[in-house]
Each structure stands twice: as structure tokens, then as C-alpha cells.
DOFI-864927 format. One record per residue (C-alpha): residue number from 1; residue in three letters; x, y, z. Coordinates in steps of 0.5 Angstrom, whole numbers, plus 2048, in hexadecimal, padded with zeros to 3 digits. Layout:
<lotis>
LOTI     n   res    c1    c2    c3
LOTI   NUM   ALA     X     Y     Z
...
</lotis>
This chain:
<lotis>
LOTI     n   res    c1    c2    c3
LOTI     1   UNK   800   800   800
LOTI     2   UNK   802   806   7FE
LOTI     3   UNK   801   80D   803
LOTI     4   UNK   7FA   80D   803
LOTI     5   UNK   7F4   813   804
LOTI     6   UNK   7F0   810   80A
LOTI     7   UNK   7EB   812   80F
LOTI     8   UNK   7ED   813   816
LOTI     9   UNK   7E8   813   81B
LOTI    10   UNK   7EE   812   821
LOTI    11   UNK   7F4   816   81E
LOTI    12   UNK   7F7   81D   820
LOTI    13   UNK   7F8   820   826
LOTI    14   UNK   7F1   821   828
LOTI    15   UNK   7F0   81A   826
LOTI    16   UNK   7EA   819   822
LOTI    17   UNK   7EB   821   81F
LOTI    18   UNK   7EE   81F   819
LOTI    19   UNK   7E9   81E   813
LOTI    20   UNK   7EE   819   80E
LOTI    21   UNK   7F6   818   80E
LOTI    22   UNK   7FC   817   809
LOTI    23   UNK   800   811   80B
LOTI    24   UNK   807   813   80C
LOTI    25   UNK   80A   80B   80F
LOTI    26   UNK   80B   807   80F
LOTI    27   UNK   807   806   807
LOTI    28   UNK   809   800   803
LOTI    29   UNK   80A   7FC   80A
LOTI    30   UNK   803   7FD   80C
LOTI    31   UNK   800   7F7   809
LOTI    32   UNK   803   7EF   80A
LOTI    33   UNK   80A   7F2   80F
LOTI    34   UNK   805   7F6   813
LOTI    35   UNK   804   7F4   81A
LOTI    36   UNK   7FD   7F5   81E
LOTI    37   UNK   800   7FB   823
LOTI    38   UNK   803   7FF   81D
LOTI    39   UNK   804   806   81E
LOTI    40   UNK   804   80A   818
LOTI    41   UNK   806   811   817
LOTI    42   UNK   800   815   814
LOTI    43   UNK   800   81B   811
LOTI    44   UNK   7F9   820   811
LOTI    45   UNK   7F5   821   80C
LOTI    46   UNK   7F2   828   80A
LOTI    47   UNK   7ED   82B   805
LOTI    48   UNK   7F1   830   801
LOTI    49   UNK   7EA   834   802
LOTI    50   UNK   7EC   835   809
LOTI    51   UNK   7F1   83A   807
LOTI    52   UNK   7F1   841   805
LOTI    53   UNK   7F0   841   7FE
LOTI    54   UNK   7F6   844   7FC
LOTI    55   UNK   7F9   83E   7FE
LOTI    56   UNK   7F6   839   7FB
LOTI    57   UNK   7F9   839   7F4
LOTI    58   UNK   800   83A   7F7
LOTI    59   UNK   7FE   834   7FC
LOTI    60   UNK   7FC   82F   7F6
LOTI    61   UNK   802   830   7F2
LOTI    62   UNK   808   831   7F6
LOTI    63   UNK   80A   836   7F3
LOTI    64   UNK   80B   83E   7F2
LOTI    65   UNK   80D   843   7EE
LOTI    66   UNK   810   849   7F2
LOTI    67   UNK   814   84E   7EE
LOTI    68   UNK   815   849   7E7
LOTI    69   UNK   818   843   7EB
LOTI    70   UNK   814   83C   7ED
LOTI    71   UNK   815   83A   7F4
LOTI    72   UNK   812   835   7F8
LOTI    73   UNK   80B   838   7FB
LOTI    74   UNK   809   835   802
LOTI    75   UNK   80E   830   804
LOTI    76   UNK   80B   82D   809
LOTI    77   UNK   805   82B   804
LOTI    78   UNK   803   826   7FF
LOTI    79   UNK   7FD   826   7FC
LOTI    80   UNK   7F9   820   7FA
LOTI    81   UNK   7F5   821   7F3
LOTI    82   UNK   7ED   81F   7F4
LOTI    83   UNK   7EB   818   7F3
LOTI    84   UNK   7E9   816   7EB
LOTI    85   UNK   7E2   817   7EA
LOTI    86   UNK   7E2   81C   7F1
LOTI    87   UNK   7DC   820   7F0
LOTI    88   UNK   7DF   827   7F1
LOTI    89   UNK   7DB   829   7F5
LOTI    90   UNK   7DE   825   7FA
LOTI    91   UNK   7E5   828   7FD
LOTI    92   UNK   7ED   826   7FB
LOTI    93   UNK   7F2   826   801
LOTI    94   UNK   7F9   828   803
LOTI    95   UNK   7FD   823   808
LOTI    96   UNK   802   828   80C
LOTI    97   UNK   808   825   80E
LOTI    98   UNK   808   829   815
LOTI    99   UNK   802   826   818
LOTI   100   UNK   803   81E   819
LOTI   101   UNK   802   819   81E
LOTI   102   UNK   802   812   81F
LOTI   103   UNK   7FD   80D   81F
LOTI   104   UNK   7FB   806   81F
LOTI   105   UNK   7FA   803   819
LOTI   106   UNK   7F5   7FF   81C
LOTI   107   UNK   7F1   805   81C
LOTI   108   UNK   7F2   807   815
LOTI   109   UNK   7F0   801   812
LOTI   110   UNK   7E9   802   816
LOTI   111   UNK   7E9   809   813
LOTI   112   UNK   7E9   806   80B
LOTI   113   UNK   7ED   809   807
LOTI   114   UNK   7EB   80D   801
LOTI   115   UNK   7F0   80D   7FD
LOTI   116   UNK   7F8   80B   7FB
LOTI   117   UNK   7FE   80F   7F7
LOTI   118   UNK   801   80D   7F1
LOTI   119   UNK   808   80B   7F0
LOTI   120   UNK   809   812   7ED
LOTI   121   UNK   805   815   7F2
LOTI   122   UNK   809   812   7F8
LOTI   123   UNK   810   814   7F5
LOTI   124   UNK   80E   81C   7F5
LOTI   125   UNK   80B   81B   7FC
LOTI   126   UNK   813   818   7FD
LOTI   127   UNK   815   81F   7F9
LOTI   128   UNK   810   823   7FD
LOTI   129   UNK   812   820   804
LOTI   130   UNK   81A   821   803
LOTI   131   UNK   819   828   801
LOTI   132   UNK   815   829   807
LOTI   133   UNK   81A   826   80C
LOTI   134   UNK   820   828   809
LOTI   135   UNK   81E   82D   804
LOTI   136   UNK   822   828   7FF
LOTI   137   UNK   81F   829   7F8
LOTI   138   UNK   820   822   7F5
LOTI   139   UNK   81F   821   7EE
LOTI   140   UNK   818   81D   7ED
LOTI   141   UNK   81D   818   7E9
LOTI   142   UNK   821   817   7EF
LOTI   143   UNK   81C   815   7F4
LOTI   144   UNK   819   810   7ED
LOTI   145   UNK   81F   80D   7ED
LOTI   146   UNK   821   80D   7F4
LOTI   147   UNK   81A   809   7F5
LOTI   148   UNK   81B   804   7EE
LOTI   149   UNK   821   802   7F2
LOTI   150   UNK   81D   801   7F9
LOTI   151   UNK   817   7FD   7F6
LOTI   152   UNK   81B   7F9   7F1
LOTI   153   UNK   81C   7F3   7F5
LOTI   154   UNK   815   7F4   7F8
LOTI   155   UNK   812   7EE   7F4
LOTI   156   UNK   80B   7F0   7F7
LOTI   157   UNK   80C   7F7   7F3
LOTI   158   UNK   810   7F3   7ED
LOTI   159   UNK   810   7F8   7E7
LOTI   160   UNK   80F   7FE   7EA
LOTI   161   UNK   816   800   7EA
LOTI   162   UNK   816   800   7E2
LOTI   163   UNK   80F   802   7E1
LOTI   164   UNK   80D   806   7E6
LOTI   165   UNK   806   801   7E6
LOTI   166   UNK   804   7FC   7EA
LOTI   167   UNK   803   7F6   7E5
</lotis>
């Protein structure tokens, strides 16, 4: 399982005030390998409608222009494009890298999940994250590379090194 958008009723501080969360880690490990008292590391999910509209676009790309330069815009964010087929009236949302918390997945499993990344949208949250840690801008063919490398002998994931796709 990639990192995925779930529901969670018992998560964050308040616990139980966060409305759905972006798994951080472990991801791929949540399936099989997983034990029953787990902890996974999650991050809040906002809608973008809960910012200052001057914001949103800015938060949905990642970038900004400021005095014709392109710089990373928000870099505690990432914004999670709507579902296929999402209404659109229904919201998108941001995950913010500063608001985690640590929960069972025993409790994330209770809360369904709603949907899970693409390999190549694991590989920009990669990106996204080691900007935000180390403000180190990593080529996006790196991180692709640095995966393929890390899941080629992984035989449940067999292809996807050289695709991109699971079979």
C-alpha cells in the first residue's frame, strides 16, 4: 500500500478532530509485514477552502513567481489533487507536514481508506518532504531513481522499477 488518504476519527492532538490524514510511515509496510499494534506516523489533511483564497493557488501548485524567479511556495504542504470522478463541489485538501501525529493502524483500518498514491505521486511526496526537512531540492528524476533502486527486488512490486506501473 502506497501512502494513502484515510479517514480518522482518532487522530491528532484533540484526537478525533482530524477529519481524514495522509499516511507518512510506514507506507509500503502497512500490508503483510504489519503487526497488530503498529503505529504509523500520519499527517492532517485539510481542505484548501480553509485558507485565504490568495493562498490556494499557490498551495495547489507548490510554487510561486516572485520577481521572475519560480520558488517553492508553502513548503510545509502538498496538495492532494481531487479523486477521479469527485464532484466538484466536493472539497480537495493539503496535507501540512508540520501537523503529525502518531496513530494505531488498528485505527486507520477502522476508518477506511478512500484512496491510495500512484507511484509517481509517492515520488513528488518523497520530493515534497526532503524540500520541507532539509530544504534540499531534489530532482524529481532522482527520487524516481532512488525508488526504482529501493523496490527492484521487492517481487510483490516486480515491474514497477522499470514502469512505473504495477503489473
Amino acid at each position: 500500500m502506497f501512502a494513502a488518504l484515510q479517514p480518522c476519527r482518532s487522530c491528532g492532538p484533540a484526537r478525533g478532530s482530524w477529519r481524514k490524514v495522509l499516511i507518512l510511515h510506514p507506507s509500503c509496510e502497512l500490508g503483510a509485514k504489519a503487526a497488530a499494534d503498529t503505529e504509523v506516523l500520519v499527517a492532517r489533511a485539510t481542505p484548501v477552502s480553509a485558507i485565504g483564497k490568495s493562498q490556494r493557488p499557490a498551495v495547489r501548485m507548490g510554487w510561486a513567481e516572485r520577481d521572475g524567479k519560480l520558488l517553492v511556495a508553502h513548503a510545509n504542504t502538498l496538495w492532494l489533487p481531487p479523486l477521479p470522478g469527485q464532484a466538484t463541489s466536493t472539497p480537495d485538501w493539503y496535507v501540512d507536514f508540520r501537523r503529525l501525529a502518531s496513530v494505531s493502524l488498528r485505527d486507520l483500518r477502522a476508518g477506511g481508506r478512500e484512496a491510495a498514491m500512484t507511484h509517481d505521486a509517492r515520488v513528488h511526496l518523497i520530493r515534497r518532504e526532503i524540500y520541507f526537512k532539509y530544504r534540499w531540492l531534489v530532482d524529481v528524476a532522482e527520487v524516481q531513481g532512488n525508488e526504482a533502486d529501493r523496490i527492484g527486488s521487492d517481487p510483490t512490486l516486480k515491474g514497477l522499477a522499470q514502469t512505473g506501473r504495477l503489473p
